[in-house]
Legacy VTK file of the C-alpha trace (Angstrom):
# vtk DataFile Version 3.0
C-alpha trace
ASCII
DATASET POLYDATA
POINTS 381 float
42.127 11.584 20.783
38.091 11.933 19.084
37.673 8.871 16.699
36.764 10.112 13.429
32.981 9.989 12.751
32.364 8.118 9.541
31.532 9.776 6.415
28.144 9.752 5.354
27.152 7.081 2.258
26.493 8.994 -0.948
22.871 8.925 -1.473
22.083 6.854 -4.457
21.043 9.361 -7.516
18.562 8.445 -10.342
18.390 9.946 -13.292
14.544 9.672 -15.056
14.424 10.520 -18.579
10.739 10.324 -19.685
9.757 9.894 -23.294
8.706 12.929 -25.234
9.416 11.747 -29.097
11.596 14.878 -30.271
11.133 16.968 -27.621
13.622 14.608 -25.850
15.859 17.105 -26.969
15.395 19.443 -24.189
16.748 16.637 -21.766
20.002 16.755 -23.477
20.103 20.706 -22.710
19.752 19.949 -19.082
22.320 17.554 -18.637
24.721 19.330 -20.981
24.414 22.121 -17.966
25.145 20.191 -15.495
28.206 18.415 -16.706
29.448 21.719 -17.180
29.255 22.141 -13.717
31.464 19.326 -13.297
35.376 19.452 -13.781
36.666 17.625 -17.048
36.901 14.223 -16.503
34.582 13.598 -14.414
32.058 10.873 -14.012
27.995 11.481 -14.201
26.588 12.285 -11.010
23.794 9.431 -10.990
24.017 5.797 -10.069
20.771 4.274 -11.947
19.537 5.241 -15.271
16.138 5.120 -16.005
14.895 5.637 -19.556
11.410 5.375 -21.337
10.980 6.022 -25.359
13.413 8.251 -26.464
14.465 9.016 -23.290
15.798 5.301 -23.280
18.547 6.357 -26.087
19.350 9.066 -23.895
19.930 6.654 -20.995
21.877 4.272 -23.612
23.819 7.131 -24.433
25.183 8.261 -21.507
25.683 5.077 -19.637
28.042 4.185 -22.185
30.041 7.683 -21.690
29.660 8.144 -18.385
32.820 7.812 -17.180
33.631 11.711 -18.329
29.958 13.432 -17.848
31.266 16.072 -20.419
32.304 13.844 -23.071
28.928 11.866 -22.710
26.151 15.221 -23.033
28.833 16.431 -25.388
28.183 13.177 -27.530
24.396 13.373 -27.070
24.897 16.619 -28.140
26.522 16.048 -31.421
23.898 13.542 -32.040
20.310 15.504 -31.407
22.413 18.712 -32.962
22.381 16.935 -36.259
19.140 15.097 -36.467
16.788 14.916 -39.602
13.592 13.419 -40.222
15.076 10.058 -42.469
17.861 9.585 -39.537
14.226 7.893 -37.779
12.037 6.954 -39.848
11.785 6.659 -43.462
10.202 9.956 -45.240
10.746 10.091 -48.431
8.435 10.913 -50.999
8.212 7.589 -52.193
7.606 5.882 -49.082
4.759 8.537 -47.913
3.266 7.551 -50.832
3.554 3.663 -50.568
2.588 4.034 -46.320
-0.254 6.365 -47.823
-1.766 3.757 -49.941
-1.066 0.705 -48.657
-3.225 2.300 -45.167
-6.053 3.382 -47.930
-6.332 -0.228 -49.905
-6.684 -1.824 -46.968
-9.495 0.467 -45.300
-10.907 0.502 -48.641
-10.844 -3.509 -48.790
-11.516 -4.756 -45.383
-7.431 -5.876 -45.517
-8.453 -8.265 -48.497
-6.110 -6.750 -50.488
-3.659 -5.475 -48.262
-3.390 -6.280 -44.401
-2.944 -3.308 -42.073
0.350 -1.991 -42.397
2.518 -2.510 -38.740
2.635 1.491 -38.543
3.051 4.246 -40.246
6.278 4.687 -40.738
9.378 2.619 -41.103
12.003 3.178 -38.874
14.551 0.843 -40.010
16.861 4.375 -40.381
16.750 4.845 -36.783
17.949 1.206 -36.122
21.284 1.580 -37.912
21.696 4.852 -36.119
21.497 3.228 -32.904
23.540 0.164 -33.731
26.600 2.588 -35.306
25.752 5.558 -32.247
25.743 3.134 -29.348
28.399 0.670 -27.836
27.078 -1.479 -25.917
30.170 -3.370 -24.785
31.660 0.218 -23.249
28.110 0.562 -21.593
29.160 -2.595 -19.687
32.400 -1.218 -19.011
31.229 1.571 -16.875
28.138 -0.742 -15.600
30.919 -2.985 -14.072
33.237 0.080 -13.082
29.698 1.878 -10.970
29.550 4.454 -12.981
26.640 3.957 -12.796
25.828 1.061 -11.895
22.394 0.050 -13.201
20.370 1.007 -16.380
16.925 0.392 -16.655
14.838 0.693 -19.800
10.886 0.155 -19.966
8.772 -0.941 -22.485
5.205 -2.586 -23.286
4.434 -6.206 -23.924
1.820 -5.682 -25.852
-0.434 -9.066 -25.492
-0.252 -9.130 -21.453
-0.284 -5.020 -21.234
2.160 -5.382 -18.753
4.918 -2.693 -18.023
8.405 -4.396 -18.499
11.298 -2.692 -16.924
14.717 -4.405 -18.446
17.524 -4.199 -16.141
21.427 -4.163 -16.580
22.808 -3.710 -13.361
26.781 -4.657 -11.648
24.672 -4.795 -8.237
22.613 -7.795 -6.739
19.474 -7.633 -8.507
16.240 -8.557 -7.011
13.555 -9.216 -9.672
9.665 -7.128 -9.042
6.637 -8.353 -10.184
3.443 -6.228 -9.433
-0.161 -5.629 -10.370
0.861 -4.616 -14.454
4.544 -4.112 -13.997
7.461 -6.285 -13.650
11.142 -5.676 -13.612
13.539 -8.738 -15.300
17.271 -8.624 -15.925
18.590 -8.194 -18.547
21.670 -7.810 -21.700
20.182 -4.657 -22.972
20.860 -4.173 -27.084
19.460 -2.016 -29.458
16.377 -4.057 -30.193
15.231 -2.836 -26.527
15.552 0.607 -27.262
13.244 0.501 -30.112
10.735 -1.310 -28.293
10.911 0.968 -25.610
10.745 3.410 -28.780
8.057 1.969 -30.498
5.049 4.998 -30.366
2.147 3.127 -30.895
0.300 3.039 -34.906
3.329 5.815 -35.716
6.316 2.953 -35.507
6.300 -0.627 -35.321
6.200 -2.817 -32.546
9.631 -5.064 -31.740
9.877 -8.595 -30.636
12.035 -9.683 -27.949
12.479 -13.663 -27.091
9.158 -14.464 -29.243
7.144 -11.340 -27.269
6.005 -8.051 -29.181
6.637 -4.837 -27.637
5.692 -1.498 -27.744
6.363 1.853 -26.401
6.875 1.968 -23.165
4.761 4.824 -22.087
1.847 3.005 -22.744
0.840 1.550 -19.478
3.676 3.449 -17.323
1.487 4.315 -14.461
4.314 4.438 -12.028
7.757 5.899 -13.919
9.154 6.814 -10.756
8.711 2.964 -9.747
11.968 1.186 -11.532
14.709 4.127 -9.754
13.273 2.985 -6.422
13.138 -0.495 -6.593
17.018 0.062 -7.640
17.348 1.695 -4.144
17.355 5.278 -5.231
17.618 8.151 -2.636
16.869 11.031 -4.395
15.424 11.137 -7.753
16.087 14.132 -10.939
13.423 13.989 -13.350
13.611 15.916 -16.367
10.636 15.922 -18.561
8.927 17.282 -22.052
5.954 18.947 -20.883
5.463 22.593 -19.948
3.624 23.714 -16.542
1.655 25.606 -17.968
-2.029 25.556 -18.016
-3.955 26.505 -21.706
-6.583 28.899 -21.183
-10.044 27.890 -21.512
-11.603 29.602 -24.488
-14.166 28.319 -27.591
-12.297 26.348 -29.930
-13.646 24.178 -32.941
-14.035 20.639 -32.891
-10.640 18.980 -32.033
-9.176 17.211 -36.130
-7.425 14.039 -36.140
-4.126 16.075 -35.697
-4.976 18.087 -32.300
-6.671 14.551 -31.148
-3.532 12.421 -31.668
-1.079 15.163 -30.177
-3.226 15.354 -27.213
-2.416 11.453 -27.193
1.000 11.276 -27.253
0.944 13.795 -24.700
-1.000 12.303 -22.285
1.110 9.068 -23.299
4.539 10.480 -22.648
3.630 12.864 -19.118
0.312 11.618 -17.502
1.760 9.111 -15.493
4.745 10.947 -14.110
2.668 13.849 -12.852
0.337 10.922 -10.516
3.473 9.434 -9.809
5.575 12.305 -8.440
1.925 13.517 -6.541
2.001 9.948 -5.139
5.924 10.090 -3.796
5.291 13.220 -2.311
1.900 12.030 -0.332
4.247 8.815 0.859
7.089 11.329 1.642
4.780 13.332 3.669
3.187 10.462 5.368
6.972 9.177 6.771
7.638 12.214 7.959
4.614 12.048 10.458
5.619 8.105 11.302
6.807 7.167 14.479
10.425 6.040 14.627
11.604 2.809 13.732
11.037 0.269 10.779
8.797 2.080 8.408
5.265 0.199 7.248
5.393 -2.213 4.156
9.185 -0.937 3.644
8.022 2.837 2.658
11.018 5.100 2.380
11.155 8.659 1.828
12.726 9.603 -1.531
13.525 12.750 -2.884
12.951 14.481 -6.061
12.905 16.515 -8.494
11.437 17.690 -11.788
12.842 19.936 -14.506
10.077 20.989 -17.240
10.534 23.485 -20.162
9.547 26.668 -19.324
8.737 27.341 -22.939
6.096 25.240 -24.870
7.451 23.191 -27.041
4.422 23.319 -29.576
5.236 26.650 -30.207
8.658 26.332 -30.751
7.886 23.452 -33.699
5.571 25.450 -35.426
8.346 28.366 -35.701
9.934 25.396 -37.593
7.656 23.769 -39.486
9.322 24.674 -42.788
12.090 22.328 -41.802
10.798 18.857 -42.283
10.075 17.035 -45.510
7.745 18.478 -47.866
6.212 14.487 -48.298
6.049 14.431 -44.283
4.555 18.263 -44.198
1.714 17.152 -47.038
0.644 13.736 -44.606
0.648 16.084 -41.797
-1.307 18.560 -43.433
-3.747 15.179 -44.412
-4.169 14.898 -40.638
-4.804 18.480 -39.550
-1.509 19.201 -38.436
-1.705 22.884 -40.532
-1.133 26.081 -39.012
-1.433 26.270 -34.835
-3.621 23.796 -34.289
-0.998 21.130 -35.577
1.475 22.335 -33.050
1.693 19.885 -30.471
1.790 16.639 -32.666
4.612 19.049 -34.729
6.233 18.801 -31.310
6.886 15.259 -31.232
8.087 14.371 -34.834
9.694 17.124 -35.706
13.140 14.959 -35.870
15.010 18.388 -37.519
18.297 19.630 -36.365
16.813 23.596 -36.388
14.397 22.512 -33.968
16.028 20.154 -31.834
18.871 22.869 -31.356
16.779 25.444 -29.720
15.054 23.085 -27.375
18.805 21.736 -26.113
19.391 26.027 -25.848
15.985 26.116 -24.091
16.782 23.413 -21.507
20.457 24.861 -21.120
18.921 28.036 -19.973
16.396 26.419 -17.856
18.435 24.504 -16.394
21.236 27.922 -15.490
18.303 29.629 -14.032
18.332 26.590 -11.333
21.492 26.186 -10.590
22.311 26.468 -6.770
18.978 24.057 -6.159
20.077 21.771 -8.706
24.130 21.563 -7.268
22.370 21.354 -3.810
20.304 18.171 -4.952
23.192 16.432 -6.957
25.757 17.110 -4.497
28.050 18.966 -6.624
29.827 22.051 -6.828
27.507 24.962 -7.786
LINES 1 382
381 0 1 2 3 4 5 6 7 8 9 10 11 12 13 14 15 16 17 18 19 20 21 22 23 24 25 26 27 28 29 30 31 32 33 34 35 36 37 38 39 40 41 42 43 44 45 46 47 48 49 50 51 52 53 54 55 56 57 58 59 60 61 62 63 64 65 66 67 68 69 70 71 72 73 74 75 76 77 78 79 80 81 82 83 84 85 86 87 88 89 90 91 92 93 94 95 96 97 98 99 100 101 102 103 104 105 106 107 108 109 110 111 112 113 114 115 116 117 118 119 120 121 122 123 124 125 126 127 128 129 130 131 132 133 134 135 136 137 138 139 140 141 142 143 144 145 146 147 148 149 150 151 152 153 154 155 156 157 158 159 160 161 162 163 164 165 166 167 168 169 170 171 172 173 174 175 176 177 178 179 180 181 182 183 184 185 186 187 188 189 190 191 192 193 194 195 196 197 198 199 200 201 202 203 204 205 206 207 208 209 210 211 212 213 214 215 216 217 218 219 220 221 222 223 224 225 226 227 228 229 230 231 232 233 234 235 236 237 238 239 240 241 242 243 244 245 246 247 248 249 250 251 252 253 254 255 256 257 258 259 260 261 262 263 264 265 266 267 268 269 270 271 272 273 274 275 276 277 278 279 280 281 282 283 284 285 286 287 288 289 290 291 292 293 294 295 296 297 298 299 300 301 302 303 304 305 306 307 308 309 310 311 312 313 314 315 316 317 318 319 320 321 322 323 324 325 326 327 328 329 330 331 332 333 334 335 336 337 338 339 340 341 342 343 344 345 346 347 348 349 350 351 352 353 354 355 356 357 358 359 360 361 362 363 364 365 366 367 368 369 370 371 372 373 374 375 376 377 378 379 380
């Protein structure tokens, strides 16, 4: 009689979810198509959670579903689906106006008058959407239940600079600490989310245990880093940015606008580009490695990266008319008029019209890749 061979472990799956401000949106397309690759019922294909920005809420979102994969997209769905502009931050006419002057009297006055305001806009709104969209105590539930089985969620601190990677996890949890970035456990609430949240001079920073942090995008030089420390395998990234390279061509002088676009997306994407080059130089380098123990514990991980394949600049300017006049007219202040305010468009453009066709873009992406996607999950293509 042959012995039965034992069955292979199931590699540990992460699932990254960058930042990307409104463009988040498109994340939610992709994982709507997978879970409809799954049968009803069934859990989310990924053991560790790892969110940054708005890509955090995502995280939050489905860790608290995740139990039925369908049910959770679906209810990240229904969320993104129906977004406006005041469900974030406040936009009102009135309160451009107060944000608008209280930032002039105190340029004007040296902050004699007036301090500097925290940020530009209030985002209180978003706060109580969290708080009413989000159960925490559920989130536990399938924490505790592996499924999955860790949830990590980065921010800034903003007066060390470090990285801080909060962790809930229902697995032994070994605490990191490295040059900038450090990895702590953690009872993750809302207050986390909007620090991870916290886009720098656009929203205010959060305290946490008498510390002030910010978005945590800021000094993510390693995004891949908090998935592997929680023993990932294999990695699926999905991001905001397009591969696409802008042709070269005479422009004017970048405006404040074009300049603080380019910003946020340099903020949201720079780092996961280095870091994915790095893995794959380190995956490379183990391949050629003689066997046995691998140097300084180097393992290979795979990954992979799902990017829109339309840009989503262009898609916000088709709909620009959709946001408040009071947040068109301080956009317009800025630069952010006609193509050249595209990209920052991108970002803030918190309007269900817009936020639709980039979960319909990511959908379709994310069709087009099926078989290579099933393949890397595991699952049924």
């Amino acid at each position: 009689m042959i012995a039965e061979q034992p069955a292979e472990p199931r590699p540990r799956i992460a699932l990254v979810l960058p930042g990307g401000g409104a463009r988040s949106a498109y994340q939610v397309g992709v994982l709507k198509a997978i879970a409809g690759w799954i049968p009803p019922a069934t859990p989310l294909p990924f053991s560790i959670l790892c969110g940054t920005s708005a890509g955090a809420i995502n995280a939050a979102v489905l860790a608290a579903q995740a139990g039925d994969a369908r049910e959770a997209t679906a209810e990240l769905a229904r969320v993104w689906g129906a977004f406006h502009v005041p469900q974030v931050f406040r936009a009102g006419r009135l309160d451009m106006f107060r944000s608008g002057l209280h930032l002039l009297l105190s340029l004007v006055t040296g902050g004699w008058l007036l301090p500097l305001p925290r940020a530009l806009f209030d985002t209180k709104p978003l706060r109580e959407l969290l708080t009413h969209s989000i159960d925490f105590a559920r989130l536990r539930e399938s924490l505790a239940r592996g499924m999955p089985d860790s949830i990590a969620v980065t921010a800034t601190e903003i007066l060390s600079g470090d990285s801080v990677t909060f962790v809930e996890t229902s697995r032994p949890f070994g605490a990191w600490d490295r040059a900038a970035r450090r990895g702590i456990a953690a009872r993750l609430e809302v207050s986390h989310l909007m620090a991870s949240s916290a886009i720098p001079l656009l929203f205010p920073a959060v305290s946490l245990d008498g510390k002030h942090y910010g978005d945590g995008a800021m000094r993510q030089s390693t995004p891949l880093a908090p998935a592997i420390h929680l023993g990932a395998d294999r990695i699926l990234v999905i991001g905001a940015r397009p591969h696409l390279r802008r042709p070269v061509a005479v422009q004017p002088e970048p405006n404040m606008a074009e300049q603080f676009g380019f910003m946020l997306d340099t903020l949201f994407m720079e780092g996961l580009q280095s870091d994915l080059e790095r893995l794959q130089r380190i995956n490379a380098l183990l391949a050629h490695a003689r066997p046995g123990p691998m140097p300084l514990g180097l393992r290979h991980v795979e990954t992979m990266l799902v990017l829109p394949q339309r840009d989503p600049s262009a898609i916000a300017l088709s709909h620009r008319q959709s946001i408040p006049s009071s947040l068109r007219i301080l956009l317009r202040v800025l630069g952010a008029s006609g193509e050249r305010g595209g990209r920052l468009l991108s970002f803030l453009m918190f309007e269900s019209a817009y936020t639709r066709e980039l979960m319909r873009l990511g959908e379709h992406d994310t069709e087009a890749r099926r078989a290579e996607i099933c393949a890397f999950l595991g699952i049924g293509s």
